[in-house]
C-alpha positions in Angstrom: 63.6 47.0 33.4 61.6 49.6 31.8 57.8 49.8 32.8 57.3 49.4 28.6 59.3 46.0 28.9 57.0 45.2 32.2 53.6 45.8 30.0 55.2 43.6 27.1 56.1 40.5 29.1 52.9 40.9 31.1 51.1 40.9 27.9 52.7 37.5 26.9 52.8 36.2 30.0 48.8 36.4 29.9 48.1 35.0 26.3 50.3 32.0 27.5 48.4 31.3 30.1 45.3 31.5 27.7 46.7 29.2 25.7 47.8 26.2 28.1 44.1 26.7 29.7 42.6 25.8 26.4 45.0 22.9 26.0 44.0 21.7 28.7 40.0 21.9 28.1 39.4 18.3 26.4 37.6 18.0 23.2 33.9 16.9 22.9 35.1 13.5 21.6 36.9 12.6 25.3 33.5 12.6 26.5 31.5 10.7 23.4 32.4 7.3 25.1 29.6 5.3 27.0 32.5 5.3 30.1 33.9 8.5 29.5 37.9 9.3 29.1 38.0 6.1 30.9 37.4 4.6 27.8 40.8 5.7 26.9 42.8 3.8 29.2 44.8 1.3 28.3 43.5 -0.9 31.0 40.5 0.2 30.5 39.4 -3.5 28.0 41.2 -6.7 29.1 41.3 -8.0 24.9 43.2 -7.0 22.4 41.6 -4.6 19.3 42.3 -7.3 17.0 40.1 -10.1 19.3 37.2 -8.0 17.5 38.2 -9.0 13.8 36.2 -12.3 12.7 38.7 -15.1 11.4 35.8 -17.7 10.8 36.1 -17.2 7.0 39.7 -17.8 7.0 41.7 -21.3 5.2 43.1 -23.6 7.6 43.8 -23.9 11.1 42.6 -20.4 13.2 44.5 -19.5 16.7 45.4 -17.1 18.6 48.5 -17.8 20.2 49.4 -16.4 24.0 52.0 -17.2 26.3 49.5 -18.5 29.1 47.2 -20.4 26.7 48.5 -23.7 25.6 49.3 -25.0 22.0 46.4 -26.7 20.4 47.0 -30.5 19.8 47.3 -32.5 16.6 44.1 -32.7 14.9 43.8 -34.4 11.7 40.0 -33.9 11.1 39.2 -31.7 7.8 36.4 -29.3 9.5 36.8 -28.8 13.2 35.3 -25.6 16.1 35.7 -24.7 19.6 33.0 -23.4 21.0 32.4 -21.7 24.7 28.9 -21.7 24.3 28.0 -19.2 27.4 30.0 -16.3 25.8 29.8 -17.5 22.4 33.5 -17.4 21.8 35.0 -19.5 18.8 38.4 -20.4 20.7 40.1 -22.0 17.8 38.8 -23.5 14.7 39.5 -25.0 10.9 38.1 -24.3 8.0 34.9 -23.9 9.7 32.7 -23.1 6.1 34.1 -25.7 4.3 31.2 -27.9 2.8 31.3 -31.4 3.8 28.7 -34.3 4.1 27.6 -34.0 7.5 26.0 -37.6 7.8 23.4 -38.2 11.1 24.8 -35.2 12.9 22.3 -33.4 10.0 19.9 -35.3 12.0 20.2 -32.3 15.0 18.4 -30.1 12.2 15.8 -32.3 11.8 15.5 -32.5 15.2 15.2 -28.5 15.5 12.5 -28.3 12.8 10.3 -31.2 13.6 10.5 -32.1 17.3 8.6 -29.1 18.8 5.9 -30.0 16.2 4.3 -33.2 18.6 3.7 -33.5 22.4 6.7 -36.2 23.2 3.3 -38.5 24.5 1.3 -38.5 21.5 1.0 -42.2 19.8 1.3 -43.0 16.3 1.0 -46.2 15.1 3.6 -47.1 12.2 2.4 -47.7 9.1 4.4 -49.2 6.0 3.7 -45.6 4.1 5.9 -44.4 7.1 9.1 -46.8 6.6 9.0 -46.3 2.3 11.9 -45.0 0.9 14.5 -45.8 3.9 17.9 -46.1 2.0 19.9 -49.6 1.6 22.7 -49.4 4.7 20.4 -46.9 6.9 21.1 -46.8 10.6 17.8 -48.8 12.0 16.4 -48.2 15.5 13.8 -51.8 14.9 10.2 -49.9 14.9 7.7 -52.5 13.7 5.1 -51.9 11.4 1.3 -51.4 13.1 2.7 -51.2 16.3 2.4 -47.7 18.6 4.9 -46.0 19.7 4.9 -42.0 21.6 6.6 -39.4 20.3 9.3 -39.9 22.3 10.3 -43.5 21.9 10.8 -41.8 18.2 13.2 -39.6 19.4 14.8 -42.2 21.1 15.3 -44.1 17.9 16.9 -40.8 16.2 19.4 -39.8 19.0 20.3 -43.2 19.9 19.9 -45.7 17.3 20.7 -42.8 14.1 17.4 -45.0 13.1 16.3 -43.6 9.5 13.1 -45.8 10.5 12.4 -43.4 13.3 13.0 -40.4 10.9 10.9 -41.3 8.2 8.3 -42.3 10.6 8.5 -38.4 12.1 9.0 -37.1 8.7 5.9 -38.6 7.5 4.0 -37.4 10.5 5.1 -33.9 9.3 3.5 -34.1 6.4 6.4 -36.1 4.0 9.4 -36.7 3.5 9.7 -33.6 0.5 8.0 -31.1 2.9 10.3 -32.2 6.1 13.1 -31.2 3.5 11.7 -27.8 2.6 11.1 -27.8 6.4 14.8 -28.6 7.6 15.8 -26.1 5.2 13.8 -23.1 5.7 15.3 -23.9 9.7 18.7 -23.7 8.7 18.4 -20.1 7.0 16.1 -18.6 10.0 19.2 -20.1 11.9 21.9 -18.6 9.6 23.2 -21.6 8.6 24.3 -20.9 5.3 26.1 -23.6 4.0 23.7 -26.4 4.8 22.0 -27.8 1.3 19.4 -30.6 2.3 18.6 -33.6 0.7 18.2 -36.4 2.8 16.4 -35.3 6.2 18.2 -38.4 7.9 21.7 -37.4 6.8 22.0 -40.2 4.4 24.8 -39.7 1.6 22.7 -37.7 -1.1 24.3 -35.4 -4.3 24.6 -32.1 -3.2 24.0 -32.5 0.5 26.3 -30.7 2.3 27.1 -28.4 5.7 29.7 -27.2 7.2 31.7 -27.4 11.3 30.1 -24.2 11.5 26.6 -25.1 10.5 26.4 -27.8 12.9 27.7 -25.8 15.7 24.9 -23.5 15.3 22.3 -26.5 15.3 24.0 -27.7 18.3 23.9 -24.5 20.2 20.1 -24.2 18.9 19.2 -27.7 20.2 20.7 -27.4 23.7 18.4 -24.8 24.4 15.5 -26.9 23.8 14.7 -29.4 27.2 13.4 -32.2 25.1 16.4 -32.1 22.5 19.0 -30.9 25.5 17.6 -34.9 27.1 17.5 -36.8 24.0 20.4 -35.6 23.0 22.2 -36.8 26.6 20.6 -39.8 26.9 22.5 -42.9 27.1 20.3 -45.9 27.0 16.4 -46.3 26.6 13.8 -49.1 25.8 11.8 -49.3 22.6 8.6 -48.7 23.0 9.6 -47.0 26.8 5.9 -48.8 28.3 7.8 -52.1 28.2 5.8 -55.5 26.9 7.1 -58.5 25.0 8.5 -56.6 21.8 10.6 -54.0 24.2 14.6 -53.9 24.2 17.1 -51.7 24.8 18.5 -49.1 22.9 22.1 -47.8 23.9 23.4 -44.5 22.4 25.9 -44.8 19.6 27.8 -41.9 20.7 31.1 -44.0 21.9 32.3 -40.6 23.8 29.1 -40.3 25.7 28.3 -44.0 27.1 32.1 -45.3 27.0 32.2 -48.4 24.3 34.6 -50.1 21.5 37.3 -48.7 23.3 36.3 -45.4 23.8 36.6 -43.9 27.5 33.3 -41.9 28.2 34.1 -38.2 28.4 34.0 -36.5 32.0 31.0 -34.3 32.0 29.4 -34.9 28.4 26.2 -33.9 27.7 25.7 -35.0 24.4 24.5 -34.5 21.2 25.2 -36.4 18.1 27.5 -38.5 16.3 27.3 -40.0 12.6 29.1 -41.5 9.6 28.6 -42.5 6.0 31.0 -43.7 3.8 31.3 -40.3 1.8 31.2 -38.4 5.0 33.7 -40.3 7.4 33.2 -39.9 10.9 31.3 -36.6 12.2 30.3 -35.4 15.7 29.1 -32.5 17.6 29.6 -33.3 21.6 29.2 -30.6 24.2 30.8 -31.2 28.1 30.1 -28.9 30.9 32.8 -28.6 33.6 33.2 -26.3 36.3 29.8 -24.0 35.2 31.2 -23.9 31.7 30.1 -25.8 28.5 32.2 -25.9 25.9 30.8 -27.1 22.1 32.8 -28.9 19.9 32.2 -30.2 16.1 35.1 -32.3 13.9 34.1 -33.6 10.7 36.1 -36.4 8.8 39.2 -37.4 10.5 42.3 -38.1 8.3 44.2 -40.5 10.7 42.6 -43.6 9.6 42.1 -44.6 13.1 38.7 -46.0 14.0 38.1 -43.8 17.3 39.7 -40.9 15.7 36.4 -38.6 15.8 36.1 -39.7 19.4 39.7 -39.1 20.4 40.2 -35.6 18.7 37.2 -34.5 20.3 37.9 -35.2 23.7 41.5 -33.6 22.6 40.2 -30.6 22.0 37.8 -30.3 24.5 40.4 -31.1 27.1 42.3 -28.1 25.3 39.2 -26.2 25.5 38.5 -26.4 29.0 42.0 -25.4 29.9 42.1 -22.4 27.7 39.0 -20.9 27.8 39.5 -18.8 30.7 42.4 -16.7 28.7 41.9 -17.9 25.0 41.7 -15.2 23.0 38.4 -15.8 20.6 39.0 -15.6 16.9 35.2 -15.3 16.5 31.7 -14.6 17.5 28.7 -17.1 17.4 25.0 -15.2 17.1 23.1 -15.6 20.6 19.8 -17.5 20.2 16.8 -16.9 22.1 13.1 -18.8 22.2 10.5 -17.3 20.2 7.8 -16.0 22.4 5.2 -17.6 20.2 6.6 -21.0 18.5 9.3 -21.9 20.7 11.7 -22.7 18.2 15.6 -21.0 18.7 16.3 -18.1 16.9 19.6 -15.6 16.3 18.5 -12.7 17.9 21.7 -10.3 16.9 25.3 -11.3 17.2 26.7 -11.6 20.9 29.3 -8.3 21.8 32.4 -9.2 20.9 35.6 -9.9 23.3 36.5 -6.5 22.8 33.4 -3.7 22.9 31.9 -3.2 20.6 32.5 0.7 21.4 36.7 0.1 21.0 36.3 0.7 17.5 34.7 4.0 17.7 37.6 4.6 21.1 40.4 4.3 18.2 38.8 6.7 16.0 37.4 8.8 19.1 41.4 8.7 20.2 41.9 10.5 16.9 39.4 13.1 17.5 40.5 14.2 20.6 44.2 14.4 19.5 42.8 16.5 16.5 40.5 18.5 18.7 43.5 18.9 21.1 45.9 20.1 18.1 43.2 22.3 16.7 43.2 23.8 20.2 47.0 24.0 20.4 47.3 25.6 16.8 44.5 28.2 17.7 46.4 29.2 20.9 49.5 29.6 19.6 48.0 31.6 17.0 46.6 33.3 19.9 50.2 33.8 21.5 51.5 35.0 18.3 49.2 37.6 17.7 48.6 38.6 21.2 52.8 39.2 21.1 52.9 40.9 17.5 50.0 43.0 19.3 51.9 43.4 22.4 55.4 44.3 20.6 53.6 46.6 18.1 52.3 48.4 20.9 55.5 48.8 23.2 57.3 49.6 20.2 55.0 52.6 18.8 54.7 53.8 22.5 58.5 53.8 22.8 59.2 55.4 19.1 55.8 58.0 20.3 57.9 58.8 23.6 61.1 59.5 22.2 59.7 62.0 19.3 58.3 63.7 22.3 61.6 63.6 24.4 63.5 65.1 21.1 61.2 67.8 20.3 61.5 69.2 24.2 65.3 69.2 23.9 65.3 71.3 20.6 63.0 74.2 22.2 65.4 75.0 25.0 68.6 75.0 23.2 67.1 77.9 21.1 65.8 80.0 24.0 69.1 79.6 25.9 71.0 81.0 22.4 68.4 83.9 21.9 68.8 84.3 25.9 72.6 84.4 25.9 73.2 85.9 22.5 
């Protein structure tokens, strides 16, 4: 091989080389990750992209099926949620912002906006201003008129008993029954509840009052991280007034799921938090169970079965479902996290918990992109590299060859002529 074609295939030889070194410098964008290319790895984020997409505004039944998570069970109620409360994860759910009456579970926002209001051992005596206005057909817990009674044997009427008495008696303690409204609702909205409309602070069937599975999970989540609501709310039997005397009896929690009545078998590792029904609103109830270091939330409003325990029984179906497939249930939503306000002490949504999936895997897709665009930008620009660095190259070896044989020809021609003159 000529030393010409030696210079030429050294020449391409080098810009190829140049070429796969910058193909294989990554792009800025491998490196824009909070882990790095790791971030790219497939195994690098257990859930699927899709676990981040929100189907809590969706119609009808919401799951996300997997071949080691088991099939949900029949469930007949119109509004129903599965919650894991420690990672916020909404494991299955139904029409979770549909607005129905939610009856005395609406009591649990009451609870939120006026419990942390009195010292559970301050003693009001009640007055008949305090029992006015108590609907026909109200749930009772039996407070007397002009007799004392703390805080707490109050609360003890509302968790147990449902007692509207005991509401109105608090309500009027916070200033009236109108302001406890404006109260209960200003709660809701600092909570995000946004399809709760109060009119009735006790839940009683009122035009216009509605709220929603999701609503109520919310007030639930808020309440069990309250002490005083968290033992209320798990309470299953207490004396009225709780210092005893001749008056005092027993109250035993209505909540057939917690304390096991009217053929209802208690629920292994209940822990509340409040149950209800009105005649518009059928049966509702938001229970929480904690098993094994988790605690699971679930709220079902208005069975369709007909069946007397039906609220009971589809609970404890689904939190039996619950419990088994939480560990690999992929969520098909998000619940806000809620903290303690430094100053009041009443729950707040501080910002929304990170999703199953990072919240970074969104930006990993798009960064994915960027580094396959930064990488072809690269590959283009070497390649354009090769190809002129050969067109170069070629050019080169060809005018040096084309040079060299002018200079070849023109030495030939002078010696023929000398050897004519010479021999002529």
């Amino acid at each position: 091989m000529s030393s010409v074609s030696w210079a030429f295939v050294r020449v391409v030889t080098a810009a190829t080389v140049c070429a796969a070194s910058l193909w294989a410098v990554p792009g800025q964008a491998v490196a824009d990750g909070p882990h790095g290319i790791d971030d790219l790895r497939p195994a690098a984020h257990t859930a699927e992209p899709a676990e981040a997409e929100s189907r809590l505004d969706g119609r009808g039944v919401q799951f996300r099926p997997r071949p080691d998570v088991p099939e949900l069970p029949e469930v007949t109620a119109l509004s129903w949620m599965v919650t894991d409360l420690a990672s916020g994860k909404v494991l299955a759910a139904k029409d979770v912002h549909r607005p129905l009456p939610p009856a005395s579970t609406l009591k649990t926002l009451f609870a939120l906006t006026v419990l942390p209001k009195f010292s559970q051992g301050e003693v009001h005596t009640v007055s008949l201003e305090d029992l006015a206005g108590i609907e026909s057909g109200s749930s009772l817990a039996g407070l007397r008129e002009d007799m004392p009674y703390q805080v707490a044997d109050l609360w003890h009427g509302v968790f147990l008993s449902s007692g509207s008495d005991a509401v109105h008696t608090l309500a009027s303690m916070n200033g009236g029954w109108r302001k406890t409204i404006d109260d209960m609702q200003e709660t809701a909205r600092r909570l995000g509840a946004r399809d709760t409309r109060v009119a009735s602070a006790d839940g009683f069937d009122t035009p216009g009052q509605v709220s929603s599975a999701y609503d109520l999970t919310l007030f639930g989540q808020a309440g069990l991280t309250n002490a005083d609501f968290a033992h209320f709310a798990s309470t299953k039997r207490a004396q009225l007034p709780q210092d005893g005397g001749p008056d005092a009896f027993t109250l035993q929690n209505t909540n057939r799921l917690l304390v096991g009545s009217h053929g209802v078998r208690p629920y292994d590792g209940l822990i509340g938090v409040k149950n209800g029904y009105t005649t518009h609103a059928g049966n509702t109830l938001i229970a929480a169970a904690r098993r094994d270091g988790r605690t699971l939330l679930v709220t079902l409003m208005n069975p369709q079965s007909g069946g007397r325990n039906a609220v009971y029984e589809e609970t404890r179906a689904l939190l039996d479902w619950g419990f088994e497939a939480a560990p690999r249930a992929a969520a098909v939503g998000v619940l806000p996290a809620m903290e303690r306000d430094e100053l009041t002490g009443e729950p707040r949504p501080v910002a929304h918990r990170p999703r199953p999936v990072p919240l970074h895997k969104a930006g990993i897709a798009a960064q994915t992109d960027g580094v396959l665009f930064t990488r072809n930008w690269w590959f283009l620009s070497a390649a354009g590299a090769v190809a002129v660095i050969g067109a170069a190259g070629l050019g080169t070896a060809l005018w040096r060859r084309r040079r060299t044989a002018r200079a070849s020809g023109s030495g030939e021609s002078g010696a023929g002529s000398g050897s004519g003159s010479g021999s002529a």
